[in-house]
C-alpha positions in Angstrom: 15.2 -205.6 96.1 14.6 -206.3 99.7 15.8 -203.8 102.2 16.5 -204.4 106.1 14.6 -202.8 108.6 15.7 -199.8 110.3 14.3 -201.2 113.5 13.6 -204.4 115.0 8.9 -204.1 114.9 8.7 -205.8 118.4 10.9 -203.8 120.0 8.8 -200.5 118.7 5.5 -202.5 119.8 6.5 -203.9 122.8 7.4 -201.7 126.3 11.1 -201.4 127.2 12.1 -200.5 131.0 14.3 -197.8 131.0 15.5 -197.8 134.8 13.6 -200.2 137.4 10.0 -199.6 137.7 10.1 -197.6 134.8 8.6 -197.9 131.0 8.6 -196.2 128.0 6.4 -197.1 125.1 4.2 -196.3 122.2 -0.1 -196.9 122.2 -0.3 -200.5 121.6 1.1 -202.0 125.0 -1.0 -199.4 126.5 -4.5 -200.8 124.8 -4.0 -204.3 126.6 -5.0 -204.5 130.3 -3.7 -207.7 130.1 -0.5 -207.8 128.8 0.6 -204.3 130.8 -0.7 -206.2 134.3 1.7 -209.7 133.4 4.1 -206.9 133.2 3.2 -205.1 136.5 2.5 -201.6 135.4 0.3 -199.8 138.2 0.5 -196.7 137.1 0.5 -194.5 133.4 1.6 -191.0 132.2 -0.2 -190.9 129.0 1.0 -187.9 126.7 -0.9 -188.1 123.4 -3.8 -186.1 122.1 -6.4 -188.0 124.3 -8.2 -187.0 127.1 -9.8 -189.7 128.7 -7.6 -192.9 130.2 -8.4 -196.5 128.3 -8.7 -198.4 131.5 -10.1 -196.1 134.1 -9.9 -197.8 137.7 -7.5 -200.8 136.8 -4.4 -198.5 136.9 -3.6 -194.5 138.2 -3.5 -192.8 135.4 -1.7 -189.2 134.9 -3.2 -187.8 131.4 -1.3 -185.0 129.4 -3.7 -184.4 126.7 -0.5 -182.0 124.2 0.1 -182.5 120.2 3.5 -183.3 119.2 4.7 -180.2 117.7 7.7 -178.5 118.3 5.8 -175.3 120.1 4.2 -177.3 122.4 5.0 -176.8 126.3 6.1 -180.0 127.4 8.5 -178.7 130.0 5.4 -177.3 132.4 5.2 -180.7 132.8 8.3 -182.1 134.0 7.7 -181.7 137.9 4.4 -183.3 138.3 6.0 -186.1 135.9 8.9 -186.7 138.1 6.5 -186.4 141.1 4.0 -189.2 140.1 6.8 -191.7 138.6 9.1 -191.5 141.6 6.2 -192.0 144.4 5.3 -194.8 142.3 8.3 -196.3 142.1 8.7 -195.9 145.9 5.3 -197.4 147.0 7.0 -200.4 144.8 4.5 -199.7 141.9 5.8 -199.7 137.9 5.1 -196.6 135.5 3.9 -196.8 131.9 5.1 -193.5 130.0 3.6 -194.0 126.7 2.5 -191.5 123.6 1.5 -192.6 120.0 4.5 -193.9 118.5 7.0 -193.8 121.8 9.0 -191.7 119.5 8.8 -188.1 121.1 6.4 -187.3 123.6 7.0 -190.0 125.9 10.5 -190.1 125.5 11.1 -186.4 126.4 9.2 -186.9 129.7 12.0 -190.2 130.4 14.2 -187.9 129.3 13.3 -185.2 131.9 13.2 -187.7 134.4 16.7 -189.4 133.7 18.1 -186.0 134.1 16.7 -185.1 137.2 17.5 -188.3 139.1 20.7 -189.5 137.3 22.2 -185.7 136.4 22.5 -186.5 133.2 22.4 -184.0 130.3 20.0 -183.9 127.6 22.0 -185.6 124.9 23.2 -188.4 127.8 19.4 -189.3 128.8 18.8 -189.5 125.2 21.5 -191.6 124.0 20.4 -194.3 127.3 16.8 -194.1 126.2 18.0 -194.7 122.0 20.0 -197.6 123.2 16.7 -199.6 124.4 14.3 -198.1 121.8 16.4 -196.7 118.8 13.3 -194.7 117.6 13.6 -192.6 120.5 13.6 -188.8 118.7 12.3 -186.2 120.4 11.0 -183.4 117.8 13.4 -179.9 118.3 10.9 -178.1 120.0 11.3 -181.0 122.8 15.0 -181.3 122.6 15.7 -177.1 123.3 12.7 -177.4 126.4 15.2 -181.0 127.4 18.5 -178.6 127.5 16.7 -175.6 128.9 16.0 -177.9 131.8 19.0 -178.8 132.4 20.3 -175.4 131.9 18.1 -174.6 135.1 18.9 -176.9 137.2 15.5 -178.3 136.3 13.7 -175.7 138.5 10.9 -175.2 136.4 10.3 -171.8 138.2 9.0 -168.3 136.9 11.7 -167.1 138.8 14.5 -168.1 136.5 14.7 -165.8 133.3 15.8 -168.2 131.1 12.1 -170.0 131.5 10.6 -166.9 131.5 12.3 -165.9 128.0 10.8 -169.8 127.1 7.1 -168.7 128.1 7.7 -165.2 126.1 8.3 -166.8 122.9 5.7 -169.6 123.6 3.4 -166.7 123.9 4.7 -165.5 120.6 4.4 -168.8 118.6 0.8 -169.8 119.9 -0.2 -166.0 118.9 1.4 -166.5 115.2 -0.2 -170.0 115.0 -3.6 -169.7 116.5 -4.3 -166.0 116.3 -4.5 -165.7 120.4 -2.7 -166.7 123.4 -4.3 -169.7 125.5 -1.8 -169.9 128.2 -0.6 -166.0 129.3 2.0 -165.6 131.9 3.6 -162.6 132.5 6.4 -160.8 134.8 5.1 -159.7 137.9 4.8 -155.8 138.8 7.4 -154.5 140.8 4.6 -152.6 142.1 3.2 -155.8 144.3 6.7 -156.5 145.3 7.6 -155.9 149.4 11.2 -154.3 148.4 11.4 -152.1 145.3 15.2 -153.0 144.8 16.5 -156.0 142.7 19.8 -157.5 142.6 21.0 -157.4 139.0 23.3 -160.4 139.2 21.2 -162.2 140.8 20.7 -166.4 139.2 19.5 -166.3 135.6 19.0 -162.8 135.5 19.3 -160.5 132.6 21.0 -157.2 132.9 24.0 -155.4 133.6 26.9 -156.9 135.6 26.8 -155.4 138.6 27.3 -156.2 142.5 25.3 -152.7 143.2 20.9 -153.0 144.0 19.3 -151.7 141.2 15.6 -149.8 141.3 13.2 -151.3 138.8 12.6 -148.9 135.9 10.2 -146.1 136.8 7.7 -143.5 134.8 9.7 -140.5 134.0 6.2 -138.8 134.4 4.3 -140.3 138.1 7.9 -142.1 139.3 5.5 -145.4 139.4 7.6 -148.3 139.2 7.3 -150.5 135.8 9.9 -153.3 135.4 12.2 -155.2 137.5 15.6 -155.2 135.6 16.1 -159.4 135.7 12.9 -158.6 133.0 14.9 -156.1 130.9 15.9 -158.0 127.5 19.7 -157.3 125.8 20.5 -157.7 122.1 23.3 -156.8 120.2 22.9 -153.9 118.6 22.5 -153.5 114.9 24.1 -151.9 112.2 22.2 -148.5 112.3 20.0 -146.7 109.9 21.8 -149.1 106.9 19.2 -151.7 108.3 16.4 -149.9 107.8 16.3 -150.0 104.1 13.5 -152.3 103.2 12.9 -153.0 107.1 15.9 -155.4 106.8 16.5 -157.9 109.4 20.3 -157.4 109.6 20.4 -158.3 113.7 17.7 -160.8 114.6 17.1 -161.6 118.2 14.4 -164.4 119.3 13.6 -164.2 122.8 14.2 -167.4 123.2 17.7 -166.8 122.5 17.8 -163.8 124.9 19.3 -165.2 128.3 22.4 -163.5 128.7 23.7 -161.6 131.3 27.0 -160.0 130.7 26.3 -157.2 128.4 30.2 -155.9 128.7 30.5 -159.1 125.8 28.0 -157.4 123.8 29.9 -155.3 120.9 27.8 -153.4 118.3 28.8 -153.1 114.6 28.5 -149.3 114.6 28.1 -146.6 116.5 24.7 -147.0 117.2 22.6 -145.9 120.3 19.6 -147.9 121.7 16.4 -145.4 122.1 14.3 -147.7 123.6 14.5 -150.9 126.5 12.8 -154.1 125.8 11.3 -156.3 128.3 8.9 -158.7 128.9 5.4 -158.6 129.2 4.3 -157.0 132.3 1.2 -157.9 134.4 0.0 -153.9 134.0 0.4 -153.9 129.8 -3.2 -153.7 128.7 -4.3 -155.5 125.8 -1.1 -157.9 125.6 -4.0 -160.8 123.2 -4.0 -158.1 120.6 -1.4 -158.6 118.5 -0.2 -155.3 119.0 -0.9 -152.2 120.5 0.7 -149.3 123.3 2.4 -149.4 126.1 1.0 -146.9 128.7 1.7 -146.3 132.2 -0.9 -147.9 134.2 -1.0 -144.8 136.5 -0.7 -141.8 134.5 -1.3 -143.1 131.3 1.3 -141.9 129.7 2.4 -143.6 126.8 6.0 -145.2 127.5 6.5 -147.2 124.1 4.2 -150.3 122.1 4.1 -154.1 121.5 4.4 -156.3 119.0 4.4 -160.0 119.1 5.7 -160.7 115.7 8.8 -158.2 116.5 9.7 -154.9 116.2 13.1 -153.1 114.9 15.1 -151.1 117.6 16.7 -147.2 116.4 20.2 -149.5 116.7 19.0 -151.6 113.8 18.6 -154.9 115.3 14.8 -157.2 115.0 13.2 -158.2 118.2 10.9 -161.3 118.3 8.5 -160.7 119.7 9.1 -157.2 121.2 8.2 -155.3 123.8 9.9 -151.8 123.6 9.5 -148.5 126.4 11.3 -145.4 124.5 14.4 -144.8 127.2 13.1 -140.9 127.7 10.0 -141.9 129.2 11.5 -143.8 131.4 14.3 -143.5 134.4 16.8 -146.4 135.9 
């Protein structure tokens, strides 16, 4: 029995412009210095596993040397992308966005760009790209960094706690897969900060609903300021000591997941009291490429709670991933 082919061949080994001056493809346009200068390309993002550009000197080349895996951080990318592709484009030049297969890779940085310059949403950039190369399928990993950067208003910033929550359990997956962290970033010390007040409704962050200032969480020991409160990290609470039998995971939270603001919505299955704050990783926590260890205050030393980047269970019941906890009593808000 002969069966039709999903896809037409040429169009996966040929180069398909997406938007003027812009192309997507897979490797094998991209290993002919002919055929891409017939077709005017002057410049290439190349995202595959290689670190060196075919053609040095005959085009610019941009090289973003990341595997195809659904942990990989592909979204650190996506203003330098949209920086080289539209001065391109505006010196009347023709980009070449090309991975392996022009399946995923590639396609997520279009993606990111079609967004950015069209407002489009993730699914909307997607659907254009499909409709001129139907093998266009981002892996998941890819397609959460693609809403994520909508959901920012594609400010790829530090400064927006829904990235920062990304980065946390980025962190967490390159520890589980590698055994250590290669890329660390971290919330900054309130210490350095010019003003010790925070607005806790300020954009993206992650606290309380208020309109009041609120002081970053200090030792109850020194008074030394610890955490800002846009880095303090809600979860619903769990179902008490019940979950505890068997360390049962009866109210997971991912980090990832952890970018709301409105804790008023947040209703708990039993009367159950939080003993302990989690946050992210602070630029004072010692020791954070261990996979676990203390949290002490880095003026007094006193111990204010521990770490652990494959997750920790709260007193309420509820499974943080990964978690970073400071027991409430040694601390003040």
């Amino acid at each position: 029995m002969f069966t039709t082919p999903l896809y037409d061949s040429k169009v996966i080994r040929d180069m398909q412009e997406v938007v003027p001056g812009l192309f997507l493809s897979g490797s094998q346009p991209s290993e002919s210095r002919q055929y891409m200068q017939e077709r005017g390309i002057t410049h290439i993002i190349q995202v595959t596993d290689i670190t060196t550009p075919r053609f040095p000197g005959a085009f610019v080349y941009k090289l973003i040397s990341v595997p195809d895996m659904d942990e990989t951080n592909l979204i650190e990318h996506f203003a330098d992308t949209y920086i080289f592709i539209h001065e391109a484009i505006a010196k009347g030049g023709k980009v070449l966005v090309h991975c392996m297969a022009g399946a995923s890779r590639s396609v997520t940085v279009v993606c990111a760009y079609l967004m950015r310059t069209q407002n489009l949403s993730a699914g909307e950039a997607l659907n254009a790209v499909q409709a001129l190369r139907p093998i266009a399928e981002p892996n998941d990993g890819f397609m959460r960094q693609l809403i994520l950067y909508g959901d920012i208003g594609f400010d790829v910033s530090t400064n927006r706690t829904e990235y920062r929550r990304f980065l946390m359990a980025s962190m967490a997956a390159q520890r589980e897969m590698f055994g250590y962290i290669k890329d660390m970033t971290l919330a900054s010390d309130p210490q350095n900060a010019l003003s010790g007040a925070v607005t806790a409704t300020s954009a993206g962050a992650a606290g309380p609903t208020s309109a009041v200032q609120r002081r970053p969480l200090k030792c109850k020991k020194c008074r030394r300021a610890l955490v800002a409160w846009d880095s303090v990290i809600y979860h619903t609470p769990g179902q008490g000591q019940g979950a505890f039998e068997y360390r049962k995971r009866d109210a997971t939270l991912h980090i990832s997941e952890a970018v709301q603001s409105d804790i008023s919505k947040i209703q708990p299955h039993a009367a159950t009291v939080c003993q302990s704050y989690f946050i992210e990783p602070v630029e004072w926590i010692q020791e954070l490429h261990g996979l676990e260890g203390k949290i002490a205050c880095p003026k007094c030393d006193s111990k204010l709670g521990t770490f652990n980047w494959s997750g920790q269970q709260c007193s309420c019941g509820a499974w943080v991933t990964p978690a970073f906890s400071m027991h409430k009593g040694k601390v003040d808000g």
